[in-house]
N, C-alpha and C positions, 0 to 999 in steps of 0.2 A: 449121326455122323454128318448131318446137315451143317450142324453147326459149324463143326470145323473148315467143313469144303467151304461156307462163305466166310468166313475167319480169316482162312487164307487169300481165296481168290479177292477179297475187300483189301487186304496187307500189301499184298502185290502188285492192287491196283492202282493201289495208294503210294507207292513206292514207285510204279512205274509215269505215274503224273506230276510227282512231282522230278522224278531225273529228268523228264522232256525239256523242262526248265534250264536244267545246266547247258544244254544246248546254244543259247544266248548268249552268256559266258565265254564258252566256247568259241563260237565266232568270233564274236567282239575284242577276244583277247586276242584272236586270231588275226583279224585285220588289224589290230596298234601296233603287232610285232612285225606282220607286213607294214606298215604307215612309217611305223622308229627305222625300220632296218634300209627302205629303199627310197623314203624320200627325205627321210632326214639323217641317214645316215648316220644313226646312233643305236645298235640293237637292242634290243634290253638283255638280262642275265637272266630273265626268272619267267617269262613268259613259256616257252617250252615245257620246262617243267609243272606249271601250272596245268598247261595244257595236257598233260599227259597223265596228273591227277587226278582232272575232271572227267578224262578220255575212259581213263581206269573206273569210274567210281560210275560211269553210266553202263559200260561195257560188262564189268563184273558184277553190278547191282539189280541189273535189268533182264537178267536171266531170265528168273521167274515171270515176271510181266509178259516177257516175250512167249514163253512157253503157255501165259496167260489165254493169249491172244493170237494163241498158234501162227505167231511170228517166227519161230526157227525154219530152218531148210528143212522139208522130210521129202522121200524118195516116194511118192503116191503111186506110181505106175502101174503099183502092185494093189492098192487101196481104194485105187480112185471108182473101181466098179462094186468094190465090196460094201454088204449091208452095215448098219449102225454095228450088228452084234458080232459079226466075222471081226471088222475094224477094233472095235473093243476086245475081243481076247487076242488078238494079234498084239496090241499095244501091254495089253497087261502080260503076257508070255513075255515082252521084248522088253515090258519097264526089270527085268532082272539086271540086264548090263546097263540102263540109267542109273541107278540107282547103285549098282557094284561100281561104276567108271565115276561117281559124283562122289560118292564116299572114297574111294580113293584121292580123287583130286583135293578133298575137302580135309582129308587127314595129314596130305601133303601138305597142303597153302597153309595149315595150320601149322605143321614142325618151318616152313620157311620163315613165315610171321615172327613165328617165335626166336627161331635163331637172326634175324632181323633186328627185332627189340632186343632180345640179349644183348649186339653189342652196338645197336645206336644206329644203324646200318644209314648212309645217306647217297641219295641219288648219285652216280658219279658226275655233276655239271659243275658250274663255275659257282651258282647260286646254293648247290648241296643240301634242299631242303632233305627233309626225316624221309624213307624210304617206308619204315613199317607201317605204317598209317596205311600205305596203300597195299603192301603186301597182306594187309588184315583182311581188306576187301573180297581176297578169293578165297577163303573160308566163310564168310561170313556170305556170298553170292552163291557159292554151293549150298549154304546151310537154304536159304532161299526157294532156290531151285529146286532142292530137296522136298521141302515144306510144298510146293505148288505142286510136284510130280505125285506127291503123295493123293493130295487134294483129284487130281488129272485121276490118277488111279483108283480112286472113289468114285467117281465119276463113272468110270469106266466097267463095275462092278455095279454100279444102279444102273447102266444099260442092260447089261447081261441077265439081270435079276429084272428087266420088264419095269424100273421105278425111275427111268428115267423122263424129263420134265421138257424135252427140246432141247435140254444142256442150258436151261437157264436158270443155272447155281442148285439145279436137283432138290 
């Protein structure tokens, strides 16, 4: 199962290096629509929405990276004194509602997606790019997240089992 925990954690790593990227973008489009809107007093129609593509596609993609890189909020108060192995079946008892609350999110953003595509769905802005494109994103950042939590929770069972490496890729 080695295999797969580095399969994954290399996907996510590699997913989560290149969104850092959109970042630039991001800005950049961000200050022309500030530069059009207040000093030359021409706004654009498409910047927004752009922005809110990219916004999406780093937010929903980057899940797993985060989770990578134990970038999410977690509540340690309870953890921060506890050993590798208390920590590890604390996490694998609790990945039951990750894992229930991501499959549901993931089977949702899937039927929105869908009825999205179905009928062409577009942003409501003046510019109306396609909306589904990005509504596909939270199925597909679940499916992600999924993928890395599984990986986490391998992880978390080569601590328990004594075969754990320092946590670098087990």
């Amino acid at each position: 199962m080695q295999w797969y925990i580095h399969a994954v954690d290399t996907l996510n790593e590699w997913i989560g290096r290149i969104l850092c990227w959109l970042l630039i973008p991001l800005v950049c489009i961000t200050a022309f629509e500030v530069f059009m809107r207040y000093i030359m007093k021409q706004p654009t129609i498409w910047a927004w929405d752009v922005n809110i593509q990219i916004f999406a596609a780093i937010t929903f993609l980057g899940g797993g990276y985060a989770l990578l890189t134990k970038g999410h909020v977690t509540v340690d108060v309870f953890t921060i004194n506890m050993n590798k192995k208390k920590r590890a079946w604390l996490e694998i008892i609790t990945s039951f509602f990750f894992f229930f609350g991501l499959g549901v999110l993931m089977v949702k953003g899937w039927q929105m997606f869908i009825m999205s595509w179905k009928v062409k769905e577009n942003m409501p802005s003046i510019w109306a790019p396609p909306y589904y494109p990005m509504k596909f994103l939270v199925p597909l950042g679940c499916f992600l997240l999924i993928l890395q939590g599984s990986s986490e929770l391998l992880k978390n069972l080569y601590i328990i089992l004594g075969k754990d490496n320092e946590g670098k890729g087990v």
